[in-house]
C-alpha positions as CSV (number, residue, x, y, z in Angstrom):
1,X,-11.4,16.2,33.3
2,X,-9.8,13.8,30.8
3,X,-6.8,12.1,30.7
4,X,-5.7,12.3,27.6
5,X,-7.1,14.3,24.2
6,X,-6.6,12.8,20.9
7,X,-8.6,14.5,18.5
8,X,-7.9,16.6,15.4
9,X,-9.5,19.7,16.0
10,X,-11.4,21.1,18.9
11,X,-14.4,22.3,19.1
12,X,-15.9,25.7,20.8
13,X,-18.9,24.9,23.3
14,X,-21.3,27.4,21.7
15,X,-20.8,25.1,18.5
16,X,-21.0,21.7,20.2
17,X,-24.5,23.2,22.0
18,X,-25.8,25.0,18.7
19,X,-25.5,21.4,16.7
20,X,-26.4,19.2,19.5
21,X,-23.2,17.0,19.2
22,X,-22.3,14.4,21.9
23,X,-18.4,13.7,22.1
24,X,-17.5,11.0,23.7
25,X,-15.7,8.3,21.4
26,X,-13.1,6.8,23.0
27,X,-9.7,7.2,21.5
28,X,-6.5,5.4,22.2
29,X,-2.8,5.6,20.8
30,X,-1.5,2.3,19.4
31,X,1.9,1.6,20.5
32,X,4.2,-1.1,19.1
33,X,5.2,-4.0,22.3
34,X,8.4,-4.8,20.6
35,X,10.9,-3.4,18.3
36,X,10.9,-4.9,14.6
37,X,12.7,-4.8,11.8
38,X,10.8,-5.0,8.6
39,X,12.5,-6.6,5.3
40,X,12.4,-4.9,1.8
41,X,9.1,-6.0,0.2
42,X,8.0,-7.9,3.1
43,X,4.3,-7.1,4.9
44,X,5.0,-7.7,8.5
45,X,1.6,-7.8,11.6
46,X,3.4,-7.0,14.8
47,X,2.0,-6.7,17.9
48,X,0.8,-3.3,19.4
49,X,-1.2,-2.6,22.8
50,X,-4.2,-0.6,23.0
51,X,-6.0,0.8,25.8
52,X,-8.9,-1.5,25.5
53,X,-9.2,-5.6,26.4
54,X,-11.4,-6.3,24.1
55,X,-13.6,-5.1,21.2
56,X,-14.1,-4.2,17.7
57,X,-11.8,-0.7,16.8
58,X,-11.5,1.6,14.2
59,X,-7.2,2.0,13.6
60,X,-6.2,5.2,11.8
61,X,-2.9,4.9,11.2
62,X,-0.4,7.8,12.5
63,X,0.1,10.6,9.9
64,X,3.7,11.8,11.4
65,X,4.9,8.3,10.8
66,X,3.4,7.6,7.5
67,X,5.4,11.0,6.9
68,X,8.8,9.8,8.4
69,X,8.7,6.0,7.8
70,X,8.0,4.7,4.0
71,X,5.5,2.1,5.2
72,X,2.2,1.1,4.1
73,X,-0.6,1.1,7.0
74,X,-3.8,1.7,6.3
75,X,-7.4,2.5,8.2
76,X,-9.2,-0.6,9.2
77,X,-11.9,-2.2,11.0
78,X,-9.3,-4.6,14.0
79,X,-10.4,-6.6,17.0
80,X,-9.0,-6.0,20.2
81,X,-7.6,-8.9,22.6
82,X,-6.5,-8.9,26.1
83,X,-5.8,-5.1,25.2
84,X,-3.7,-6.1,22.0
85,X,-3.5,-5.4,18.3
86,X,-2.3,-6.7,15.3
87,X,-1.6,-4.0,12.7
88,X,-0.1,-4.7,9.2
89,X,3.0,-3.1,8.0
90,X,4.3,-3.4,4.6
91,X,7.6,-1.9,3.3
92,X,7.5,-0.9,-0.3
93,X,11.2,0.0,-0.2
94,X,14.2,-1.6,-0.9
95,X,16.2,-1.4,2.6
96,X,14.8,-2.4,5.9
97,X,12.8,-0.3,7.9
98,X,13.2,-0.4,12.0
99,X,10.6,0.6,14.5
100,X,11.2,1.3,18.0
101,X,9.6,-1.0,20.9
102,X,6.7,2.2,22.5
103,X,6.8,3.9,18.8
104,X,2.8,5.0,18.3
105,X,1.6,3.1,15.1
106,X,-1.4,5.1,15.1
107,X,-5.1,5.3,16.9
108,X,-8.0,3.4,17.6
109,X,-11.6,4.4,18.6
110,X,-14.5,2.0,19.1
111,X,-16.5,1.6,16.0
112,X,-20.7,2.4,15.9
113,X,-21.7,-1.5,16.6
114,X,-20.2,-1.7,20.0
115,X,-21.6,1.8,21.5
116,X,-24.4,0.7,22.9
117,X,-26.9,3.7,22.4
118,X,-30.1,2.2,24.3
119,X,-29.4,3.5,27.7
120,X,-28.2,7.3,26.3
121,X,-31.3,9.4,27.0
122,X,-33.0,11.9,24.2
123,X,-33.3,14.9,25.4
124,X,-35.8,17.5,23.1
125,X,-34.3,21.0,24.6
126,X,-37.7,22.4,23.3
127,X,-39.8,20.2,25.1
128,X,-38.2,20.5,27.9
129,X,-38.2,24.4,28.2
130,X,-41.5,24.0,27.1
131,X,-42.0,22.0,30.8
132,X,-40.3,24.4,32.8
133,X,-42.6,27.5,31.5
């Protein structure tokens, strides 16, 4: 059982067996530690927590608020410390734009180079039905 689910579509079992995926990136919202205001024309890096103390993270940016909010975020390679973030904002408008302290910025999952794949087992289902026969 998960916690939590943060994906953008699901996937039926029989699929996920056919194609041999594994699934299990780890993906955590982004929310901003303190309210801001952000100036006209100004690129502001506030401070957002993550669910992770420390590593190298893919952030996608949150779609609804790109929607509601005209700011400028985009996907991008971030390092995590002490379970924080640094994501920056630009407003390409000519008022300020507030954010709310807890608003989700966006996601993060753990990019390729820190999943350590040398202790995941291979598993040929051939071979090995080929064993039990």
């Amino acid at each position: 059982m998960v916690k939590h689910l943060s994906v953008e579509c699901l996937l039926r079992t029989d699929y996920i067996d056919k194609y041999q995926m594994n699934i299990d990136a780890v993906i955590d919202p982004v929310c901003l530690i303190n309210s801001v205001i952000i100036s006209p024309y100004e690129e502001y890096s506030p401070n957002a927590s993550a669910g992770i103390s420390k590593a190298s993270v893919i952030f996608k940016p949150s779609f609804n608020l790109k929607q509601q909010i005209p700011l400028l975020m985009v996907s991008a390679l971030i390092n995590v410390h002490h379970h924080t973030i640094t994501i920056p904002l630009y407003n390409p408008s000519p008022y300020p734009q507030y954010l709310s302290k807890g608003i989700i910025l966006g996601t993060i999952r753990l990019s390729t180079d820190d999943l350590d794949f040398s202790t995941t087992p291979v598993i040929n289902h051939n071979e090995q039905q080929l064993a039990e026969n």
